[in-house]
C-alpha positions as CSV (number, residue, x, y, z in Angstrom):
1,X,0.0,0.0,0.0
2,X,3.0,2.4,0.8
3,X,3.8,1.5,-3.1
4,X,0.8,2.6,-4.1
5,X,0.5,5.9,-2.1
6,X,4.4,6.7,-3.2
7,X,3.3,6.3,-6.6
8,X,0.0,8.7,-6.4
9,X,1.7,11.4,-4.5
10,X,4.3,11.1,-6.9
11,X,2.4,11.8,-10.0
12,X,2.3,15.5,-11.5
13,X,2.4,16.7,-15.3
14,X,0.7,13.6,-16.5
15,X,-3.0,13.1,-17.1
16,X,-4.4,12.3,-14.0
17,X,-6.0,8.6,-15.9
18,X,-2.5,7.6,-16.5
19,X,-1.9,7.8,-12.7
20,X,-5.8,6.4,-11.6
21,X,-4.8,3.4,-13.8
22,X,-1.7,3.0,-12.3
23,X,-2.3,3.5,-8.8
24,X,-4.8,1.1,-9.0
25,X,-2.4,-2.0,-8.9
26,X,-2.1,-1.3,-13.2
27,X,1.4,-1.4,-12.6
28,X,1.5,-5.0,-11.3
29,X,0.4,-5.9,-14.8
30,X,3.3,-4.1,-16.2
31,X,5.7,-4.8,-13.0
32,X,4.4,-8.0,-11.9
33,X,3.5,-8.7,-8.8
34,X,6.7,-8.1,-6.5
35,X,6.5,-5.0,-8.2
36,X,3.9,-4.1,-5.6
37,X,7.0,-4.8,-2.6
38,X,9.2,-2.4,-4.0
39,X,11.1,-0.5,-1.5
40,X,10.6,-2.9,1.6
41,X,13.6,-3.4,2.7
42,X,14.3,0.7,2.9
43,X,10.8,1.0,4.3
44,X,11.3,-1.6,7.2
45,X,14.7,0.2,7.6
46,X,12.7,3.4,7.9
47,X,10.2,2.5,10.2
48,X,12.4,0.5,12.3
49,X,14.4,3.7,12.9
50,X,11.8,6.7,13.4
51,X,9.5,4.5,15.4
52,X,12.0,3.6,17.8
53,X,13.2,7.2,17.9
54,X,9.7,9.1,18.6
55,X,8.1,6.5,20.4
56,X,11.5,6.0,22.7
57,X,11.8,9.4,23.4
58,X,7.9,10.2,23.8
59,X,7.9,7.2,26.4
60,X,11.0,8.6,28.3
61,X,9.3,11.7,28.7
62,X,5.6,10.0,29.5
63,X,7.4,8.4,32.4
64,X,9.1,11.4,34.1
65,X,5.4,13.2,34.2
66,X,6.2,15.5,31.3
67,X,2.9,14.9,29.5
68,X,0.4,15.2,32.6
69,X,-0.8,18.0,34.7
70,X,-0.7,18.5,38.5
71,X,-4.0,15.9,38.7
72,X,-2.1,13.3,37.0
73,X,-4.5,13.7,33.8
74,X,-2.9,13.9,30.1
75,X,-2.3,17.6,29.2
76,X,-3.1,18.1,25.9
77,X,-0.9,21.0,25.0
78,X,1.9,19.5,26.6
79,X,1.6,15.8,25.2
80,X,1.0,17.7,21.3
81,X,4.5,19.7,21.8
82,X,6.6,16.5,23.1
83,X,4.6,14.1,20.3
84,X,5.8,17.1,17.5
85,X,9.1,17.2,19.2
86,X,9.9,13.4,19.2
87,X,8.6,13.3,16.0
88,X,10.9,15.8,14.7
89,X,13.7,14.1,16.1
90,X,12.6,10.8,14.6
91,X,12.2,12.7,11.0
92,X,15.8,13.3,10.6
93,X,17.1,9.6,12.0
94,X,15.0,7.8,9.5
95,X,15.4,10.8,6.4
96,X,17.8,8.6,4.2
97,X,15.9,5.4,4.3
98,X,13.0,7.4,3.4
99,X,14.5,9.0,0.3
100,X,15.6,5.4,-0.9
101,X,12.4,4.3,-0.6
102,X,11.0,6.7,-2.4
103,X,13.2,6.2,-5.2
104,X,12.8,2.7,-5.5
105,X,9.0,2.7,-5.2
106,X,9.0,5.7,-8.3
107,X,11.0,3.6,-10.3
108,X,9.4,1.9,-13.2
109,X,10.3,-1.6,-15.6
110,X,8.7,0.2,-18.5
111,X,8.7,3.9,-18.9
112,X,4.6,4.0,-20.1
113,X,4.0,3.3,-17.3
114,X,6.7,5.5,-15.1
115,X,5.7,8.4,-12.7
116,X,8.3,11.3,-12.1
117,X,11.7,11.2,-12.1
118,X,13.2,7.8,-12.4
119,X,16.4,6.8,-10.1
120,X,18.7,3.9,-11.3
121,X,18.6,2.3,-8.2
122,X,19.5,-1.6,-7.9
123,X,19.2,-2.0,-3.9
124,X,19.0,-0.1,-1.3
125,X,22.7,-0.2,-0.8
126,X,23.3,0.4,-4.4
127,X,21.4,3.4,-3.5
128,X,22.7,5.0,-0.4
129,X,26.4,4.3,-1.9
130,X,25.9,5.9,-5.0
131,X,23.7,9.0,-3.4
132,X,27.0,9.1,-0.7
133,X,29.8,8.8,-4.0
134,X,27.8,11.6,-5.7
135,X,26.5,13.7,-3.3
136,X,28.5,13.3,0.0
137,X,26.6,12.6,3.2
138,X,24.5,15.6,2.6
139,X,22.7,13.8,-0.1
140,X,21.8,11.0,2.1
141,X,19.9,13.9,4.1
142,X,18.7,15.6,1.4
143,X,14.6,16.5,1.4
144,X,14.9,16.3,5.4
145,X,13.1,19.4,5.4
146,X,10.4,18.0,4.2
147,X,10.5,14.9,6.3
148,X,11.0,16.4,9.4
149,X,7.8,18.6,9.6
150,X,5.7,15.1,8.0
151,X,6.7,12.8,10.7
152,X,6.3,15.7,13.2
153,X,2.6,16.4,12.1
154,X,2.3,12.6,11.6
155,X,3.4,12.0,15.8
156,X,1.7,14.7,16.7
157,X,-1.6,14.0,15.5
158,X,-1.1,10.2,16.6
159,X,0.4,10.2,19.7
160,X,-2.1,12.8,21.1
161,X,-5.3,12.0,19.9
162,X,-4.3,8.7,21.2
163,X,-3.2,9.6,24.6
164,X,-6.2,11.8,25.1
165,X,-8.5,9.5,23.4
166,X,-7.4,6.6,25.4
167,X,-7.8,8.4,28.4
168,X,-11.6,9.9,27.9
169,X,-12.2,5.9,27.4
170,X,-10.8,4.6,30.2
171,X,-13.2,6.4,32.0
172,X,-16.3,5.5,30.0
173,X,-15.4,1.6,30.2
174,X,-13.5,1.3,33.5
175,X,-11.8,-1.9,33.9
176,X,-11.7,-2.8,30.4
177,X,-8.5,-2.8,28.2
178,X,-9.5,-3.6,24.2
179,X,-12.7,-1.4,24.0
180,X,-11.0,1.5,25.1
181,X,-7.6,0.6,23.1
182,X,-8.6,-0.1,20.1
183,X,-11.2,2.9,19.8
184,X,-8.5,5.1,20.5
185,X,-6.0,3.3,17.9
186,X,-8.7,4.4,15.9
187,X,-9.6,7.9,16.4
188,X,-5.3,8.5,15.9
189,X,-5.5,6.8,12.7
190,X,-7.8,8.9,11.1
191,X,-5.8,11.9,12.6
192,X,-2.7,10.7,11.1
193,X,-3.8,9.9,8.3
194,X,-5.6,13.5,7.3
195,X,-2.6,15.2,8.9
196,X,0.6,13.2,7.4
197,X,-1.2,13.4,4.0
198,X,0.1,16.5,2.3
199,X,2.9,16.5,4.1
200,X,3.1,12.6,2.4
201,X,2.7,14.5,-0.9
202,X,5.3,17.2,-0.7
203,X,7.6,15.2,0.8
204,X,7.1,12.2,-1.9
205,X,7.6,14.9,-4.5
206,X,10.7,16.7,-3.4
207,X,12.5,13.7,-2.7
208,X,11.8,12.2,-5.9
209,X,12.8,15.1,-8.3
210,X,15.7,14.9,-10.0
211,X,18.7,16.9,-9.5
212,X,21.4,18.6,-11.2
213,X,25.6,18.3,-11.0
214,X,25.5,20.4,-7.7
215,X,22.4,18.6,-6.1
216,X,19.9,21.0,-6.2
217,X,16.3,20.0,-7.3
218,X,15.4,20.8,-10.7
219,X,11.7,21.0,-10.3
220,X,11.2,22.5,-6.5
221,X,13.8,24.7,-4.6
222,X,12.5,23.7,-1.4
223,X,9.2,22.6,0.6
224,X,8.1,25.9,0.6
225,X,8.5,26.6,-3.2
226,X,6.8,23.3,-3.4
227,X,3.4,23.4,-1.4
228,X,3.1,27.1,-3.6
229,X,3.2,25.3,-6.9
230,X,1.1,22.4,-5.7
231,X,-1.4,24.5,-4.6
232,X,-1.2,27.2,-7.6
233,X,-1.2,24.4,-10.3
234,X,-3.2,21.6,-8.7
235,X,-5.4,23.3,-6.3
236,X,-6.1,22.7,-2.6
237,X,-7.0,18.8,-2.6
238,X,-4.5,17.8,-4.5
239,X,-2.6,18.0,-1.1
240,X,-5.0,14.8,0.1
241,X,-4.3,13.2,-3.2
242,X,-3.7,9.5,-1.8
243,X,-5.4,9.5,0.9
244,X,-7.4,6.7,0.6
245,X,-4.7,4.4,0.3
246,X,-2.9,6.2,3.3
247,X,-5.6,5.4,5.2
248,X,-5.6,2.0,4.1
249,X,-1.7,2.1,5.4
250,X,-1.7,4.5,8.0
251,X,-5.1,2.9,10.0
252,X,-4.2,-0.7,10.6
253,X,-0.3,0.1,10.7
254,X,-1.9,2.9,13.7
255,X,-3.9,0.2,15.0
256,X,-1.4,-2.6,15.0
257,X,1.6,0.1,16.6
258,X,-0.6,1.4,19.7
259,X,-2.2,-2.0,20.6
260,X,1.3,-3.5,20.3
261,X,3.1,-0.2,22.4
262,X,0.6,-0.2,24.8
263,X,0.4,-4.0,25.5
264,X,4.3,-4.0,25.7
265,X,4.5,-1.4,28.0
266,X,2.3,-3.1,30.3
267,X,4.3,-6.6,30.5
268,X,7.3,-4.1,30.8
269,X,5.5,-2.6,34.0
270,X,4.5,-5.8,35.2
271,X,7.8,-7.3,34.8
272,X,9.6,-4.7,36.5
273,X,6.6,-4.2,39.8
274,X,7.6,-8.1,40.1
275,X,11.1,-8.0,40.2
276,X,11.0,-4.8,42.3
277,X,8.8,-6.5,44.8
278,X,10.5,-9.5,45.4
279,X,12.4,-9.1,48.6
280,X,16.2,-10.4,48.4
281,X,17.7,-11.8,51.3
282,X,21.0,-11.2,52.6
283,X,23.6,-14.9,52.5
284,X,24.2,-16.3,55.4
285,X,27.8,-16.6,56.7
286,X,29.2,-19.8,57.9
């Protein structure tokens, strides 16, 4: 699904049936099949990275109180700067495996079918060692500026409306833990989903333009100079173009990463009250 979404957010300058046909699994015809897992090993890489990196640091902070008011409740305004925060922090970790993915999952067998500019990518090492022998490490970070405020919208929107969501349910179905979990897992999924999504556009597009002998984008100059000419060519929705399928990503992937933090977190508690509980006694000497 990530394939598909890359591919939709991607498209611009072609007629928009050339890009309904494709983002609607056309390419497998053209691909094949493991056309559709392009870019998985970059994308596990990716989320492996900016997941343990705002959800880490988010947790760190959860724990010493920084999220919750004097009453012990979740402040909202404080939980939404830390979840931007972490997320920013987790933007630029993950920002090279992103653009890899990006260019493999743009990158087309047969150019009828290609949307945007196409990257001669073999692998994802082939990729980050040619980007690094071209570019230096600089191009590994290149289009960070627009993956830092993405994620940051994207962990912001998530983390909070699940926090505070989670909360307002505890209280409706006390003593219950899957009712109140997973309508919560929920309610963040549709907020990251409508907030990520033209950040998920801009960002798809400025890492996948091409770029001349210095490195510099030859379509946008940066993610400013490419919302403008999204929104003056393409109008306002074209920022939410793709959003069904990033729904179709970005709800049960929600769903699956807050049942599976907040379940973990629990054993961790529990495993931890035990072992702190447990009363050692001192050896006896002969």
């Amino acid at each position: 699904m990530d394939f598909v979404l890359a591919g939709s957010a991607a498209s611009w300058q072609v007629p928009f049936a050339t890009h309904s046909k494709w983002s609607k699994f056309g390419c497998s015809f053209k691909d094949g099949l493991l056309a559709l897992q392009k870019g998985l090993v970059p994308f596990v890489c990716y989320q492996f990275t900016v997941n343990a990196t705002r959800l880490g640091l988010f947790q760190v902070m959860n724990d010493k109180g920084w999220t919750k008011n004097a009453a012990g409740q979740v402040h909202p305004l404080k939980t939404l700067i830390l979840a931007t925060s972490s997320g920013a922090l987790g933007g630029f970790v993950c920002s090279p495996f992103y653009l890899v993915k990006t260019h493999l999952q743009s990158k087309a067998n047969e150019i009828s079918i290609a949307v945007g500019h196409q990257h001669q990518h073999s692998g994802m090492f082939h990729a980050l060692s040619s980007i690094f022998r071209e570019q230096g490490v600089r191009g590994l970070w290149r289009g960070t500026t627009s993956n830092i405020p993405r994620i940051a919208a994207a962990s912001a929107g998530q983390l909070s409306s699940f926090e505070l969501t989670h909360e307002f349910m505890k209280s409706k179905f006390p003593g219950q833990v899957w009712v109140p979990l997973c309508c919560s897992s929920f309610v963040a999924g549709l907020f990251i989903t409508t907030l990520m999504a033209p950040f998920d556009l801009i960002a798809t597009r400025f890492f996948n333009q091409g770029t001349d002998a210095n490195g510099k984008g030859l379509f946008y100059k940066n993610v400013f100079d490419c919302a403008a000419k999204v929104r003056r060519k393409e109008g306002f929705l074209a920022f939410f173009k793709g959003w069904t399928a990033c729904y179709f990503r970005l709800g049960p992937y929600t769903m699956l990463v807050m049942v599976f933090w907040d379940r973990l977190k629990y054993q961790y508690k529990s495993f931890t009250d035990h072992n702190n509980s447990r009363v050692i006694l001192p050896k006896e000497t002969a």
